[in-house]
C-alpha positions as CSV (number, residue, x, y, z in Angstrom):
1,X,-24.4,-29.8,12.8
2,X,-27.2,-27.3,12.8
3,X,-28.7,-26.1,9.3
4,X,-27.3,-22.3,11.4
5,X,-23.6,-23.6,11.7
6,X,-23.0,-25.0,8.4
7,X,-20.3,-23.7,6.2
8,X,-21.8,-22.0,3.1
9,X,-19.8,-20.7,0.4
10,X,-20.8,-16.8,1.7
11,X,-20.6,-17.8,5.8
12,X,-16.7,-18.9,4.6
13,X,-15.8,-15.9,2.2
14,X,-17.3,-13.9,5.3
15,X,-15.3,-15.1,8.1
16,X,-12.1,-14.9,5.9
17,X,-12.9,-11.6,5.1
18,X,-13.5,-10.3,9.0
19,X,-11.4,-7.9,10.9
20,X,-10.5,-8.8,14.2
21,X,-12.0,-5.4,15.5
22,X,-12.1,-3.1,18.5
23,X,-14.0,-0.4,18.9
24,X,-13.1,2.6,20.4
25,X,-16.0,4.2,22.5
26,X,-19.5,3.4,22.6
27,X,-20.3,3.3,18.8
28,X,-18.7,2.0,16.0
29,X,-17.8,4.6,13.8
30,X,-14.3,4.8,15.8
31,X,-12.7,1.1,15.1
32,X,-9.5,-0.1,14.8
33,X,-8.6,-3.1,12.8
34,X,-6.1,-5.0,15.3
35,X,-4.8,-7.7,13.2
36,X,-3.9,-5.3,10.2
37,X,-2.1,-3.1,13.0
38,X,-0.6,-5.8,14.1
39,X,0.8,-7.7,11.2
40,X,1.8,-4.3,9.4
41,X,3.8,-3.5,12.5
42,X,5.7,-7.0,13.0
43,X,6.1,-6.9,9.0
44,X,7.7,-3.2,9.3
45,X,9.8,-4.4,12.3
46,X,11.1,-7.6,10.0
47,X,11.6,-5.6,7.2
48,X,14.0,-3.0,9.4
49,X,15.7,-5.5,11.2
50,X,16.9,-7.4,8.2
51,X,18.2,-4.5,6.5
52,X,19.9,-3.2,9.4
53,X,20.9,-7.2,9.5
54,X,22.7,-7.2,6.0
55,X,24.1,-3.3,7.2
56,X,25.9,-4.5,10.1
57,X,27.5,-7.2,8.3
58,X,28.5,-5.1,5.2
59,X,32.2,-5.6,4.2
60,X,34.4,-2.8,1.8
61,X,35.6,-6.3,-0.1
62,X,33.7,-8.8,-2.8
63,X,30.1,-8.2,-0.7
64,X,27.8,-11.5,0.0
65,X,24.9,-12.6,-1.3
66,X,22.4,-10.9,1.2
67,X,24.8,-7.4,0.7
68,X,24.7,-8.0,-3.1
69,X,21.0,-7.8,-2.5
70,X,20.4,-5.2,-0.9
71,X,23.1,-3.1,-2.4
72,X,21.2,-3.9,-5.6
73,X,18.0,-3.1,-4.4
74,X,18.7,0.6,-2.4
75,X,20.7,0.7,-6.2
76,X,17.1,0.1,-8.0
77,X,15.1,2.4,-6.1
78,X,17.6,5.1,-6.0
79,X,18.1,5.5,-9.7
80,X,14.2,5.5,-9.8
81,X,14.3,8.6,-7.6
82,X,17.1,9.9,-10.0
83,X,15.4,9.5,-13.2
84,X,12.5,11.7,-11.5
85,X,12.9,13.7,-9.1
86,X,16.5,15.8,-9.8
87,X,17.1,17.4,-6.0
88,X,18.4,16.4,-3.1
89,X,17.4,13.0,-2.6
90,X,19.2,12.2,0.9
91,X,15.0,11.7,2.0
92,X,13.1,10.6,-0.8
93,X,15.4,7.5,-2.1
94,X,14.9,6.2,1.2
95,X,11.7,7.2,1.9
96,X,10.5,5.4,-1.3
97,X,12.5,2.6,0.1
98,X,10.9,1.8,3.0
99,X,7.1,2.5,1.8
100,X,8.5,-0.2,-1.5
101,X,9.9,-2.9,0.9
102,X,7.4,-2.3,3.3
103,X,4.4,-2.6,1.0
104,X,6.1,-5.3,-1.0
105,X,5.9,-7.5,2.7
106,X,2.6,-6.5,3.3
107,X,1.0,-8.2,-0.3
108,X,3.3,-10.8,-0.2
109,X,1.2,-12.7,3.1
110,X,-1.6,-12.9,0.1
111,X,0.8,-15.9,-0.6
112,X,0.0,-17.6,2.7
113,X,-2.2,-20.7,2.6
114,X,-5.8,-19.0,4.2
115,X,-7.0,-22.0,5.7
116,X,-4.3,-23.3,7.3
117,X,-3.5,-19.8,8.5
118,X,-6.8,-19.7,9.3
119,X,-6.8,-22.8,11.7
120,X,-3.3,-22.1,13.5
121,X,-4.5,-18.5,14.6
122,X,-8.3,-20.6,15.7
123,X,-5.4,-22.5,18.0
124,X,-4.4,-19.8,19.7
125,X,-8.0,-18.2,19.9
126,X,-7.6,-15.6,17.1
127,X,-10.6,-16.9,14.8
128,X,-11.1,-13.4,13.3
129,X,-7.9,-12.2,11.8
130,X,-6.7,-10.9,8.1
131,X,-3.0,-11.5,7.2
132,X,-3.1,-8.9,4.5
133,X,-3.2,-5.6,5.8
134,X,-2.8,-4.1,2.0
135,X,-6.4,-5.7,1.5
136,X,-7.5,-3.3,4.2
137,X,-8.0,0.0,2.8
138,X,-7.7,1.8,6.1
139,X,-3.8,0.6,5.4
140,X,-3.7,1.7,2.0
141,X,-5.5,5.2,2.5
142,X,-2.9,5.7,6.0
143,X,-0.2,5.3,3.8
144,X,-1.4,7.5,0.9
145,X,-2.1,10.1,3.4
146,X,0.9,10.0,4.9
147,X,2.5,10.7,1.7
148,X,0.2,13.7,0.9
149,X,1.2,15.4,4.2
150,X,4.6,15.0,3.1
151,X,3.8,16.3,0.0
152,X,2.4,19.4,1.1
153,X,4.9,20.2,4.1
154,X,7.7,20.2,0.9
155,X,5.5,22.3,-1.0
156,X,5.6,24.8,1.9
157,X,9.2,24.3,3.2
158,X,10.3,24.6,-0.6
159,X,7.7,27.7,-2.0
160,X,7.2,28.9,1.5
161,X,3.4,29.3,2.5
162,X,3.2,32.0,0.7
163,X,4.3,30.7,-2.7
164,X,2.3,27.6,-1.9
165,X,-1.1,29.7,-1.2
166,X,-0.2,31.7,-4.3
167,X,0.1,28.5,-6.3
168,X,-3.5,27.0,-5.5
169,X,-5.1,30.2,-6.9
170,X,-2.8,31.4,-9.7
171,X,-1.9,28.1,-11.5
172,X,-2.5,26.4,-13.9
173,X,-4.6,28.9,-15.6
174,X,-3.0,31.7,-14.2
175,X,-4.6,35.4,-13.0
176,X,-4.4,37.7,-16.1
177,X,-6.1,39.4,-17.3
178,X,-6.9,40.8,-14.4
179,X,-10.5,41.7,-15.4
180,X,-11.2,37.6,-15.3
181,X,-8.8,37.3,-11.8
182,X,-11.9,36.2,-10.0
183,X,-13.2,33.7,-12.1
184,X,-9.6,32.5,-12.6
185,X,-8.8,32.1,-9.5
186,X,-11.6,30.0,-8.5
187,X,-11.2,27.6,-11.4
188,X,-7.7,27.7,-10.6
189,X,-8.9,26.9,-6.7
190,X,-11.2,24.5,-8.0
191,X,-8.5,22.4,-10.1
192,X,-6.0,22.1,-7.2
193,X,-8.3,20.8,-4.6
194,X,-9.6,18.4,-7.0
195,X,-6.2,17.8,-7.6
196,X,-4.9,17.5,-4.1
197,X,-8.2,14.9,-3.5
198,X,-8.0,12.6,-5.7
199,X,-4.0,11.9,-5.4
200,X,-4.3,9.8,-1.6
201,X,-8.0,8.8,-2.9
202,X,-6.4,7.4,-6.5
203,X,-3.1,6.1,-4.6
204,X,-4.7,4.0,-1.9
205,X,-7.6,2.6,-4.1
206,X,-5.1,1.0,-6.9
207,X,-3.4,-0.9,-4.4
208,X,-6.5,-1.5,-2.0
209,X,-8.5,-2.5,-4.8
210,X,-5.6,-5.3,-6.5
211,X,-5.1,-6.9,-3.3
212,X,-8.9,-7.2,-2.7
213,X,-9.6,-8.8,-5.3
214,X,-6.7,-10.9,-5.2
215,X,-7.8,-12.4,-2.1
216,X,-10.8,-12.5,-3.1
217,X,-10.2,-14.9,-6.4
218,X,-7.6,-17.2,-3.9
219,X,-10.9,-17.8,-1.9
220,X,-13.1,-18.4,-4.6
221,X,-10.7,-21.2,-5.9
222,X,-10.6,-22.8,-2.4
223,X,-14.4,-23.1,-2.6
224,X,-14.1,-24.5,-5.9
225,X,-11.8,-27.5,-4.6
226,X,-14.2,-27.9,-1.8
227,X,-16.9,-29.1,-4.6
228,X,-15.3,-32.5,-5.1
229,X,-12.5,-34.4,-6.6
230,X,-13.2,-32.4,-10.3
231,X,-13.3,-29.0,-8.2
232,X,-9.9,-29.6,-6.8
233,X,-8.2,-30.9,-9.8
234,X,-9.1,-27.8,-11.3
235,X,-8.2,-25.1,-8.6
236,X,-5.2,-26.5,-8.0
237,X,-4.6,-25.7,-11.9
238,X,-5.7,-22.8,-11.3
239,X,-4.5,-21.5,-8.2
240,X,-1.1,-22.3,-9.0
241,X,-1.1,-20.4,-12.2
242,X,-3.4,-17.4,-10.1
243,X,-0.1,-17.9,-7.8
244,X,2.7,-17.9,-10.2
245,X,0.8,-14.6,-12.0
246,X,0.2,-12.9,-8.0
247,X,3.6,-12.6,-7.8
248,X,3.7,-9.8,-10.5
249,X,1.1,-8.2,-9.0
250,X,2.5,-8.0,-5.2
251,X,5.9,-6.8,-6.6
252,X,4.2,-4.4,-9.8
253,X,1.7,-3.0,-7.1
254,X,4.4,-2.1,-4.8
255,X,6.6,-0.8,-7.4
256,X,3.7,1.4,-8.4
257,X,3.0,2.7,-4.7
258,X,6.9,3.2,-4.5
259,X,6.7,5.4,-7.5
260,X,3.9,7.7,-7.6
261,X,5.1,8.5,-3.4
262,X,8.3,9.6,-5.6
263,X,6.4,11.5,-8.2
264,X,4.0,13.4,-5.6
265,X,6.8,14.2,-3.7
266,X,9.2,15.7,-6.1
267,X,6.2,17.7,-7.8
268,X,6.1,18.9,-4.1
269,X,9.6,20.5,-5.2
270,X,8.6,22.2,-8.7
271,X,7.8,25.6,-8.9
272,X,4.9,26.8,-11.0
């Protein structure tokens, strides 16, 4: 094999880390990321149809194993509503399901073996494709966002756009006295945006930025087995523990996601 085609430890972590990508238009600034579309839709569509699944089978007498399940997780999530947000909750609790369950799928293909993903998709002509669309912050920051536009159409359904408008420049420091309203009003201004930034920014990164690097450690310990018989002994130690340990952090980062989409969304409800 040419010196140009062999497998160096940066030419692998490269490929595994490549979109399969499209660009839209003639430069590319406007790309879309097919296999995280793709893999967060079939995962969404999965998740869905096993819950409607266990829901069409659900009995009024002793329920099943895959109704006990579920029952206990809509159970979880919606006393994690109730210890927060105190309103109607006929959206949030199952709102904050679907983003948990949903996100909770989407790290869990972290678990998948890279390589021999990696070669069944090469079978089918799909060299180029990421199985963890969390590890994609273009995934992470949609979701965040989508959360902050439901956080500011409650703010104005709830306070009216008024009351909302009044709120970015009269709190938290308030308008009185009125001989400092202007310089109030623009630190109260200049709060809230800075406010209103960082909550997608801060909620997109924390999950982007655990799965990363997550994927990132699984393929350095594949390199490290690829050094010799020592190399393997070792990251196969390792990876299983890494494994055992990623399990927390699939389930604690979508548990976190899950609950600051609750918090930003029932602070969309307060009045100031």
């Amino acid at each position: 094999m040419a010196a140009s085609q062999e497998l160096t430890p940066t030419s692998y972590i490269g490929h595994h880390l490549s979109f399969f990508e499209k660009p839209l238009g003639d430069g590319p600034f406007w790309t879309l990321h097919l296999d995280t579309l793709v893999t967060a839709v079939i995962l969404g569509v999965i998740g869905t149809g096993a819950l409607w699944w266990v829901v069409r089978g659900v009995t009024a007498g002793v329920p099943g194993k895959r109704q006990a399940l579920v029952e206990l997780l809509v159970e979880f999530v919606d006393e994690q509503v109730k210890g927060i947000f105190g309103g109607d909750r006929r959206f949030i609790a199952p709102a904050a399901l679907t983003v948990f369950l949903w996100v909770l799928l989407m790290n869990a293909m972290d678990f998948l073996p890279v390589d021999i993903m990696a070669a069944g998709l090469g079978a089918i002509g799909l060299h180029e494709w990421r199985l963890v669309p969390t590890a994609d912050v273009n995934t992470t920051f949609a979701l965040a966002l989508s959360v902050w536009l439901l956080m500011i159409y409650f703010s104005i359904a709830v306070k009216g756009l008024g009351g909302w408008i009044h709120e970015l420049y009269a709190t938290p420091f308030g308008i009185r006295p009125l001989w400092a309203a202007p310089l109030l009003i623009c630190f109260n201004l200049l709060f809230n945006l800075v406010e209103y930034i960082s909550k997608p920014l801060s909620h997109s990164l924390r999950l982007y930025g655990n799965m990363y690097a997550g994927e990132i450690i699984f393929l350095l310990l594949w390199l490290w087995a690829a050094t010799g018989l020592v190399g393997t002994v070792f990251a196969s130690i390792l990876g299983v523990g890494w494994a055992i340990f990623h399990i927390l952090i699939v389930a604690l980062q979508a548990y976190i996601f899950m609950m600051l989409t609750i918090v930003y969304l029932g602070m969309a409800h307060e009045h100031h």
